[in-house]
Chimera marker file (.cmm) of the C-alpha trace (Angstrom):
<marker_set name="trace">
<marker id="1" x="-13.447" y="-32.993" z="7.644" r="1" g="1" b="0" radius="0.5"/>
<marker id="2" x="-12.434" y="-31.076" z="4.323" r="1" g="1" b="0" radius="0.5"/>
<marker id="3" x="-9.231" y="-29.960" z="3.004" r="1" g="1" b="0" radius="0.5"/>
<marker id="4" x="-9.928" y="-26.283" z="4.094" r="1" g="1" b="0" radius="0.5"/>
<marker id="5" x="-11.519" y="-26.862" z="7.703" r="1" g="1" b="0" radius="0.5"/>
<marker id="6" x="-7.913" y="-29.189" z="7.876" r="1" g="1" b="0" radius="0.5"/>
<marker id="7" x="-6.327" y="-25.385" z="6.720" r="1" g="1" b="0" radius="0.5"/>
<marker id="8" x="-8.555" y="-23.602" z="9.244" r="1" g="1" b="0" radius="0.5"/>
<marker id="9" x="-7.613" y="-26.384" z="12.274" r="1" g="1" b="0" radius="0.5"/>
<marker id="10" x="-3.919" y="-26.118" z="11.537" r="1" g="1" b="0" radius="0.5"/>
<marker id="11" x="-3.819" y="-29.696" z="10.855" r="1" g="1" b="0" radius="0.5"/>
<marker id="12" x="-2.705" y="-28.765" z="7.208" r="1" g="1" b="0" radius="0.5"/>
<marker id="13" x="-0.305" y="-25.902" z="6.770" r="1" g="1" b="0" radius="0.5"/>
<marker id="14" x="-0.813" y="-22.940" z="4.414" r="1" g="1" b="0" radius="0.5"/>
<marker id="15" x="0.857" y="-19.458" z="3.214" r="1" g="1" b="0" radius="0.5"/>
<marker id="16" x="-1.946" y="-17.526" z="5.433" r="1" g="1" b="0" radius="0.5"/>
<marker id="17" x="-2.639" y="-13.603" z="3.778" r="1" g="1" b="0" radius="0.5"/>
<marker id="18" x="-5.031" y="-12.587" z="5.904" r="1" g="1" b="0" radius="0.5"/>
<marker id="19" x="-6.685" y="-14.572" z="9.033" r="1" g="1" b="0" radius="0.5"/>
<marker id="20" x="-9.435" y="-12.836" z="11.436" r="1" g="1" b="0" radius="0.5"/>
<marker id="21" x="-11.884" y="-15.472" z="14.106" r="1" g="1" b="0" radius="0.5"/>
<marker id="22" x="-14.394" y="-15.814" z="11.433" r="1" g="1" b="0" radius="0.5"/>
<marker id="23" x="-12.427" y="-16.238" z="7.632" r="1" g="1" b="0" radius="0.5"/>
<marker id="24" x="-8.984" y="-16.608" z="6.081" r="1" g="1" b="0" radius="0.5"/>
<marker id="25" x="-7.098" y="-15.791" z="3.271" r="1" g="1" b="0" radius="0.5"/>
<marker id="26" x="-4.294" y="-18.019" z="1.806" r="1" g="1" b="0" radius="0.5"/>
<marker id="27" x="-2.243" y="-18.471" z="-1.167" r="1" g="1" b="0" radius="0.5"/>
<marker id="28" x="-3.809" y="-21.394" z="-3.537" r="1" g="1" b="0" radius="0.5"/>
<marker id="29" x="-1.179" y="-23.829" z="-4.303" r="1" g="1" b="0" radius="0.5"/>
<marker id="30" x="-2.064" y="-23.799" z="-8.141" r="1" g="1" b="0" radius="0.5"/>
<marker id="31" x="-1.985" y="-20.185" z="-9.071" r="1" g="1" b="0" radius="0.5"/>
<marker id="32" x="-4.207" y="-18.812" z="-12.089" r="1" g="1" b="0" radius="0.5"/>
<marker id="33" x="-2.899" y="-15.831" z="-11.598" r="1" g="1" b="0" radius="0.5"/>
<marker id="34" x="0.680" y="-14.070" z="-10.243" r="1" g="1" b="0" radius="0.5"/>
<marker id="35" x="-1.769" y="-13.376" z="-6.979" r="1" g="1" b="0" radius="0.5"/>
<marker id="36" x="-4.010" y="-15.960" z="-6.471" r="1" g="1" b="0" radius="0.5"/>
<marker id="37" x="-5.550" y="-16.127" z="-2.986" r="1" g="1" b="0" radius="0.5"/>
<marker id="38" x="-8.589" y="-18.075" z="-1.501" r="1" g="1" b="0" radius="0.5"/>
<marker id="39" x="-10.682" y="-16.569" z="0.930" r="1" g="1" b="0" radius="0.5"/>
<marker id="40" x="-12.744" y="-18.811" z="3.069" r="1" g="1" b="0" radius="0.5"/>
<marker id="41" x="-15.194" y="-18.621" z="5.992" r="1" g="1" b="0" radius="0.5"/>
<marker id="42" x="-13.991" y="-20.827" z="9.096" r="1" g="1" b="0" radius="0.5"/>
<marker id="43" x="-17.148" y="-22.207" z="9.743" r="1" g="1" b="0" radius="0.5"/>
<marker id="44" x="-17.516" y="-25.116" z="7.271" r="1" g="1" b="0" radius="0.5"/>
<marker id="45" x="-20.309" y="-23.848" z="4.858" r="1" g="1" b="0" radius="0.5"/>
<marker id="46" x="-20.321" y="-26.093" z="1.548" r="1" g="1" b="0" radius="0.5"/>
<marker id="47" x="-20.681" y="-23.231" z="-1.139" r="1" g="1" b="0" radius="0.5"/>
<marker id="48" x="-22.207" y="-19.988" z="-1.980" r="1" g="1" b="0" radius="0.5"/>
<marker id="49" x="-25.933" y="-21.588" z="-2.538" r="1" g="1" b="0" radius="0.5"/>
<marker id="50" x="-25.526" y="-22.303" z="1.407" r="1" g="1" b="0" radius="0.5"/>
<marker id="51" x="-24.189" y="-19.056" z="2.882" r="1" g="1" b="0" radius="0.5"/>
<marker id="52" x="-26.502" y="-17.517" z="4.962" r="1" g="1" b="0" radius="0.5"/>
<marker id="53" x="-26.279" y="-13.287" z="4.505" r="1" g="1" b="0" radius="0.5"/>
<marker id="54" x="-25.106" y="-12.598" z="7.854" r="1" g="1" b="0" radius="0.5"/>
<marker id="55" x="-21.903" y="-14.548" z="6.943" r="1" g="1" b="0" radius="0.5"/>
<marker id="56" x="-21.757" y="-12.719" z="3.418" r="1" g="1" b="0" radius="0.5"/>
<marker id="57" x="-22.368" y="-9.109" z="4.919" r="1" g="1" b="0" radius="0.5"/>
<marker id="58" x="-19.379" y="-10.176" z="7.207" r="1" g="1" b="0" radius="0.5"/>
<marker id="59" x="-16.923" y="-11.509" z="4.641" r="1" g="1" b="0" radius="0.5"/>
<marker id="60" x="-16.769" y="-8.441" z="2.230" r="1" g="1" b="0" radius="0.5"/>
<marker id="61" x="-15.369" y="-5.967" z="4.367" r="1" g="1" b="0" radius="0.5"/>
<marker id="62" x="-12.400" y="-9.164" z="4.751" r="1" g="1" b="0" radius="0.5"/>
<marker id="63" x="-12.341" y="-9.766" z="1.330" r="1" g="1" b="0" radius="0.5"/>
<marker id="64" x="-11.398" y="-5.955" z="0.808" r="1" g="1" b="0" radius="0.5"/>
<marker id="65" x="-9.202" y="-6.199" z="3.537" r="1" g="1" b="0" radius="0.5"/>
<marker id="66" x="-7.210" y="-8.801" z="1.626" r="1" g="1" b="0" radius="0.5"/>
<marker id="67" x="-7.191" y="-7.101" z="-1.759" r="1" g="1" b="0" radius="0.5"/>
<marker id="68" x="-5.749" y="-3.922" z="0.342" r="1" g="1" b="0" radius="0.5"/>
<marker id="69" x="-3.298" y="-6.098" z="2.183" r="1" g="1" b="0" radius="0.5"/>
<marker id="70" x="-2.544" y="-7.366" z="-1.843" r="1" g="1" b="0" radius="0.5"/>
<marker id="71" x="-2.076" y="-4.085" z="-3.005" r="1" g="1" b="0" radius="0.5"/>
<marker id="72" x="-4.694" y="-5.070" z="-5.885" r="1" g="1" b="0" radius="0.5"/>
<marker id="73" x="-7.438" y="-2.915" z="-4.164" r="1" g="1" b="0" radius="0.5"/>
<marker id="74" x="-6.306" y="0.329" z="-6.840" r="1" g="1" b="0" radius="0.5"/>
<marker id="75" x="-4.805" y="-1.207" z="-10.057" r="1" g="1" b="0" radius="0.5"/>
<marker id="76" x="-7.853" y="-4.607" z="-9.608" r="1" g="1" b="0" radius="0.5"/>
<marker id="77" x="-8.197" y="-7.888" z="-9.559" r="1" g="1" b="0" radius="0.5"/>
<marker id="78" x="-11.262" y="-10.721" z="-10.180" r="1" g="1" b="0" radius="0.5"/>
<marker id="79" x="-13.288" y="-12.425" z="-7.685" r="1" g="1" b="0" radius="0.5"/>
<marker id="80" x="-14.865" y="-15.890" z="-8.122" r="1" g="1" b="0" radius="0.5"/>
<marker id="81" x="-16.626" y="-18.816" z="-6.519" r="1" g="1" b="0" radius="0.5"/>
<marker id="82" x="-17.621" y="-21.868" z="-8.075" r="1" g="1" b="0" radius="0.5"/>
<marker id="83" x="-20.574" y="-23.366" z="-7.243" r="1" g="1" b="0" radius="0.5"/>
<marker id="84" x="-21.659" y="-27.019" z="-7.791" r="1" g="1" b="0" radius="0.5"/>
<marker id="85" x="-19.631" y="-29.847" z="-9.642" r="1" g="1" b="0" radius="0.5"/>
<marker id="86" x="-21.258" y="-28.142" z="-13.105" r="1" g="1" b="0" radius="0.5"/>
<marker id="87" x="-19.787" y="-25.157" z="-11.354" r="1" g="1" b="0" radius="0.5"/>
<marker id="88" x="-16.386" y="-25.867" z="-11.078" r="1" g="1" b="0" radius="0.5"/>
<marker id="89" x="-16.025" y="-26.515" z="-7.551" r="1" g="1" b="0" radius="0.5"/>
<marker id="90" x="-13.890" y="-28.930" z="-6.139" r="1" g="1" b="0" radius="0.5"/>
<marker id="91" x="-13.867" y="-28.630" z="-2.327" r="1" g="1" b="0" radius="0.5"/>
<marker id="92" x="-16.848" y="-28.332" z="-0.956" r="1" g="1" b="0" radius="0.5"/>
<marker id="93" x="-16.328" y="-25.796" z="1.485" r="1" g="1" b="0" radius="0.5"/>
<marker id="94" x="-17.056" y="-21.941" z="0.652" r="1" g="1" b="0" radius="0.5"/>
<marker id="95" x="-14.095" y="-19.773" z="-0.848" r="1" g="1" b="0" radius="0.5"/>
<marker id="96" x="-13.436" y="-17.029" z="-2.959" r="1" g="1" b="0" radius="0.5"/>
<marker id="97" x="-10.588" y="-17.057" z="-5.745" r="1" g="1" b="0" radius="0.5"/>
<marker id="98" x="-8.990" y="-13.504" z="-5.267" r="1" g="1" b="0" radius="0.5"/>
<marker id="99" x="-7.080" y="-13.135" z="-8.809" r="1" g="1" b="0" radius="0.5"/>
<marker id="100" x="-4.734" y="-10.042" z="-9.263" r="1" g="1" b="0" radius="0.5"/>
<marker id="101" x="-1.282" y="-9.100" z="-9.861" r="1" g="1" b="0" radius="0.5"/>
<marker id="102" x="-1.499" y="-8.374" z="-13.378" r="1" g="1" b="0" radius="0.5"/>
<marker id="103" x="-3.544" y="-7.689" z="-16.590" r="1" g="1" b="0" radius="0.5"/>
<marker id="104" x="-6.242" y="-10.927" z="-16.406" r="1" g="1" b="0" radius="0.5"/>
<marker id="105" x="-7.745" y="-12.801" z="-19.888" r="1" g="1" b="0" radius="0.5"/>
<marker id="106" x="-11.386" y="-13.212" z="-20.010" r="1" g="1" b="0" radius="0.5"/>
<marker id="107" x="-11.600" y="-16.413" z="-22.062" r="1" g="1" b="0" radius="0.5"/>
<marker id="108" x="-15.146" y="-16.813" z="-22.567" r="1" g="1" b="0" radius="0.5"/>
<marker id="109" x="-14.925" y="-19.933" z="-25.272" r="1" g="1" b="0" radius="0.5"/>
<marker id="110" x="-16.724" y="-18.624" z="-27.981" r="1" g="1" b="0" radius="0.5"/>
<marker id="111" x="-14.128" y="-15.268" z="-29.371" r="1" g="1" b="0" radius="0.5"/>
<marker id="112" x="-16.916" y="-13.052" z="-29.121" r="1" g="1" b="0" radius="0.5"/>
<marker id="113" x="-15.274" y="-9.127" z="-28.287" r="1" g="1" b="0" radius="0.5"/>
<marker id="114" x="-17.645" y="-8.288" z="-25.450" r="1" g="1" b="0" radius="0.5"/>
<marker id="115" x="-16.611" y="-4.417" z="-26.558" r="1" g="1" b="0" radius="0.5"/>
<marker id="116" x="-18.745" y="-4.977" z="-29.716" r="1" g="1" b="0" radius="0.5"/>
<marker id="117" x="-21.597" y="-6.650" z="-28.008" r="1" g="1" b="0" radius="0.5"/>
<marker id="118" x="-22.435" y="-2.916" z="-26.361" r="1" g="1" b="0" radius="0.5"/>
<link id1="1" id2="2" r="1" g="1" b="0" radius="0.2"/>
<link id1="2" id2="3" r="1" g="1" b="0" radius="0.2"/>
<link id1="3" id2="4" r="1" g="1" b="0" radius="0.2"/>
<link id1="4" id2="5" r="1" g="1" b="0" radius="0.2"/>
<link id1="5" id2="6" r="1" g="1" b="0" radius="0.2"/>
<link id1="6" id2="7" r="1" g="1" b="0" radius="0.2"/>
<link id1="7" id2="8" r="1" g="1" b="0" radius="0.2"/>
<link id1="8" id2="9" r="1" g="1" b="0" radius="0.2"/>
<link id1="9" id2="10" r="1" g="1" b="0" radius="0.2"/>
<link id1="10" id2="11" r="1" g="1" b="0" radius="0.2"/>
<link id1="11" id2="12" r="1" g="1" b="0" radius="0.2"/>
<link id1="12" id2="13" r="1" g="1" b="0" radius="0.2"/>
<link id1="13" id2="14" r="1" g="1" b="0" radius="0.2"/>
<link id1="14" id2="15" r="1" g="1" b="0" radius="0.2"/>
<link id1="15" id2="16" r="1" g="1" b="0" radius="0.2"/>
<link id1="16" id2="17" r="1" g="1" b="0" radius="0.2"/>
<link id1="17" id2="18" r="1" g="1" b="0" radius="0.2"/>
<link id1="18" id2="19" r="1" g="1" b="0" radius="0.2"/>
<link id1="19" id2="20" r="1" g="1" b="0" radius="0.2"/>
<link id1="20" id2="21" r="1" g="1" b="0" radius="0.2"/>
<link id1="21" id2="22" r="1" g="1" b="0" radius="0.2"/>
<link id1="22" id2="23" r="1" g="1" b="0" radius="0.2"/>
<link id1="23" id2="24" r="1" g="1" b="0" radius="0.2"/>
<link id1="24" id2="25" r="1" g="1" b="0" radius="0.2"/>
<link id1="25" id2="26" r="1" g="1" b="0" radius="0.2"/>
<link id1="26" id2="27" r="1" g="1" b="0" radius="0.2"/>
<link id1="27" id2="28" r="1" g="1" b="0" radius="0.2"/>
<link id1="28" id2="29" r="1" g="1" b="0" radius="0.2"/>
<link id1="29" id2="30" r="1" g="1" b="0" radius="0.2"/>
<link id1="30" id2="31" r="1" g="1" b="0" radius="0.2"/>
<link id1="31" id2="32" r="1" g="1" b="0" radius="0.2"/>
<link id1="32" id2="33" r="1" g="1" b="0" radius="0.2"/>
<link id1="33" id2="34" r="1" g="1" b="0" radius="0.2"/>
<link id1="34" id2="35" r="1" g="1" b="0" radius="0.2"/>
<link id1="35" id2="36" r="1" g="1" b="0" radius="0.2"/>
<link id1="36" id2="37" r="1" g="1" b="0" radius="0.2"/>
<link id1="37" id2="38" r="1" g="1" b="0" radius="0.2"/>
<link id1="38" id2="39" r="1" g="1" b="0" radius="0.2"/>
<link id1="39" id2="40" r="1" g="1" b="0" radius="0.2"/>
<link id1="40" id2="41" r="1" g="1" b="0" radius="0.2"/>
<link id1="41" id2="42" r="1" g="1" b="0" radius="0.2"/>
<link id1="42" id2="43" r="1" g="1" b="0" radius="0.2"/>
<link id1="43" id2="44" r="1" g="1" b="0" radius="0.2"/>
<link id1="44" id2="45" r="1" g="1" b="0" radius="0.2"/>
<link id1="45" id2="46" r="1" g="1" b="0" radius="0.2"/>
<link id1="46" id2="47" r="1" g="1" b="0" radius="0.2"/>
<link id1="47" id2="48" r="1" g="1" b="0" radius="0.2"/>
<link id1="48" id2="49" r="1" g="1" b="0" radius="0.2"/>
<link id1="49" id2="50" r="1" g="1" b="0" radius="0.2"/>
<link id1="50" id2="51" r="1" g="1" b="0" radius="0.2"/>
<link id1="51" id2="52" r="1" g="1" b="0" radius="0.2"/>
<link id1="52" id2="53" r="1" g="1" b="0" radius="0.2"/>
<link id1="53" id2="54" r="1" g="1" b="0" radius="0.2"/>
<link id1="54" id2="55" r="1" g="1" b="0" radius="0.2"/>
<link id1="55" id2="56" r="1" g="1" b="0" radius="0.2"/>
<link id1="56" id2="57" r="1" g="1" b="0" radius="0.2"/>
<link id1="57" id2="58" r="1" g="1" b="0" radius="0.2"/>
<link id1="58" id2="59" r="1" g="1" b="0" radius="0.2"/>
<link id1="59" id2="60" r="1" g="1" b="0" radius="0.2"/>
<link id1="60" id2="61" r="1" g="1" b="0" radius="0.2"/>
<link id1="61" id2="62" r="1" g="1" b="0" radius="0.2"/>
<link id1="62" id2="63" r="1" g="1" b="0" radius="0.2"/>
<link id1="63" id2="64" r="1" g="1" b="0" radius="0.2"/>
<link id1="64" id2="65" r="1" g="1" b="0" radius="0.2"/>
<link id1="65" id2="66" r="1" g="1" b="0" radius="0.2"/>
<link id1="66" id2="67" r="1" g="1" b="0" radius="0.2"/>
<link id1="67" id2="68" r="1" g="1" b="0" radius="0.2"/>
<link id1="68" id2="69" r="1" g="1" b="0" radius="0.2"/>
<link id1="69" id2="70" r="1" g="1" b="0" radius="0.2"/>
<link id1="70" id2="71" r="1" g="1" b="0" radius="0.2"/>
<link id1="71" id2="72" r="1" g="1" b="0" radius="0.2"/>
<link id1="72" id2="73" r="1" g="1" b="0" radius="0.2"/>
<link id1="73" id2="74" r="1" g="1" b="0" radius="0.2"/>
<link id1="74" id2="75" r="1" g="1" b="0" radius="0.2"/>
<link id1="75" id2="76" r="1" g="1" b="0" radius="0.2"/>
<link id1="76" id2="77" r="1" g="1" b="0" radius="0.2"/>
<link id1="77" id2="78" r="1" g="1" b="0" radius="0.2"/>
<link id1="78" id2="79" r="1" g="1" b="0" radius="0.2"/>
<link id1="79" id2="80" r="1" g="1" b="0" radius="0.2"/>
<link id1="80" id2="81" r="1" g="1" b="0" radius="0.2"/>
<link id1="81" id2="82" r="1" g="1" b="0" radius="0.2"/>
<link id1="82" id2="83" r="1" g="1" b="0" radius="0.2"/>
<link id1="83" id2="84" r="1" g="1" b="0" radius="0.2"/>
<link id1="84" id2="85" r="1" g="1" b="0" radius="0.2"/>
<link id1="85" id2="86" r="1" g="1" b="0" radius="0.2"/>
<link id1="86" id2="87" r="1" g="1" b="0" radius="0.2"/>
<link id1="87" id2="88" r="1" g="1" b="0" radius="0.2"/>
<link id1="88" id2="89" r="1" g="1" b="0" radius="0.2"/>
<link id1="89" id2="90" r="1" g="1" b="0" radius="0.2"/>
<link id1="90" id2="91" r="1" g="1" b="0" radius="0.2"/>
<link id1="91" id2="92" r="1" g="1" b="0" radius="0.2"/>
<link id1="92" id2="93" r="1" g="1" b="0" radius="0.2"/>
<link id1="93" id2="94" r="1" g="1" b="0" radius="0.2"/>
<link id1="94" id2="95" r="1" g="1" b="0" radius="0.2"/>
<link id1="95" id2="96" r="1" g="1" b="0" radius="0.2"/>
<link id1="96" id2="97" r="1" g="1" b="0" radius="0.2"/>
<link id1="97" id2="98" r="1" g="1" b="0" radius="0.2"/>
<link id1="98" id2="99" r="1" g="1" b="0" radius="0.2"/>
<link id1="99" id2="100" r="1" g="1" b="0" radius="0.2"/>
<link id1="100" id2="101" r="1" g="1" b="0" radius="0.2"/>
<link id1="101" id2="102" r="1" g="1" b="0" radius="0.2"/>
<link id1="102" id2="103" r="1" g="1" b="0" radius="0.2"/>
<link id1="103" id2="104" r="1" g="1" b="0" radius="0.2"/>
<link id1="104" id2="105" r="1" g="1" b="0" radius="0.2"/>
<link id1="105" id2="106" r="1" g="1" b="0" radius="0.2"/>
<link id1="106" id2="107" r="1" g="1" b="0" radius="0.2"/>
<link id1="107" id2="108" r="1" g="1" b="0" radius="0.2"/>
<link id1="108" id2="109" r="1" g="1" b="0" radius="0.2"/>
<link id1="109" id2="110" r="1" g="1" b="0" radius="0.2"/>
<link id1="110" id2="111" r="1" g="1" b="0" radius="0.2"/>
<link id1="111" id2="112" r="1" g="1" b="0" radius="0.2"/>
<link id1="112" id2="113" r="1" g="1" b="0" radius="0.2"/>
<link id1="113" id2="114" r="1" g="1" b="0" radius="0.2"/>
<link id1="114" id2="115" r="1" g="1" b="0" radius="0.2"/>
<link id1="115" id2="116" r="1" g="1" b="0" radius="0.2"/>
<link id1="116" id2="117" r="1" g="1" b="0" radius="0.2"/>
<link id1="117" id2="118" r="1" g="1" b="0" radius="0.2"/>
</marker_set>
């Protein structure tokens, strides 16, 4: 069983945002960001390549719901998944970084001004 279906069974604890029958919202316990939330589904799904679009047509209406609850839904805030070990991802189980509270850098490696690029 993974870390986050451990979060989802309650056999791990976590500082819980959000929580509905099908998905969750909790703080990640290395923020990126001064708000820095994972959303997940509760069914154990191993990443975005996976999720089928009944689950996805479900989530975003909850993943608004948690930038609302956030109070980043008006002033904004970054969504990301990582997909894949080239990705980034290091449990394998579906979730959504929720990044907000603040002004967020784009570091993009290569000091290219996207504002010029246009």
């Amino acid at each position: 069983m993974c870390i986050f279906c451990k979060i989802v069974e309650k056999e791990l604890p976590s500082n819980t945002v959000l929580e509905n029958e099908e998905f969750m919202a909790f703080h990640d316990i290395y923020p990126k960001a001064p708000i820095h939330v994972l959303v997940i589904p509760k069914k154990h799904v191993e990443s975005f390549h996976e999720v089928d679009s009944d689950t996805m047509a479900k989530m975003t209406p909850f993943i608004q719901e948690v930038a609302r609850t956030l109070g980043v839904d008006k002033t904004g805030y970054r969504l990301v998944t990582n997909i894949g070990s080239d990705g980034g991802q290091e449990v394998l189980h579906l979730h959504f970084h929720l990044l907000g509270g603040g002004k967020l850098r784009w570091d993009h490696g290569h000091g290219d001004d996207p504002h010029k690029a246009l």
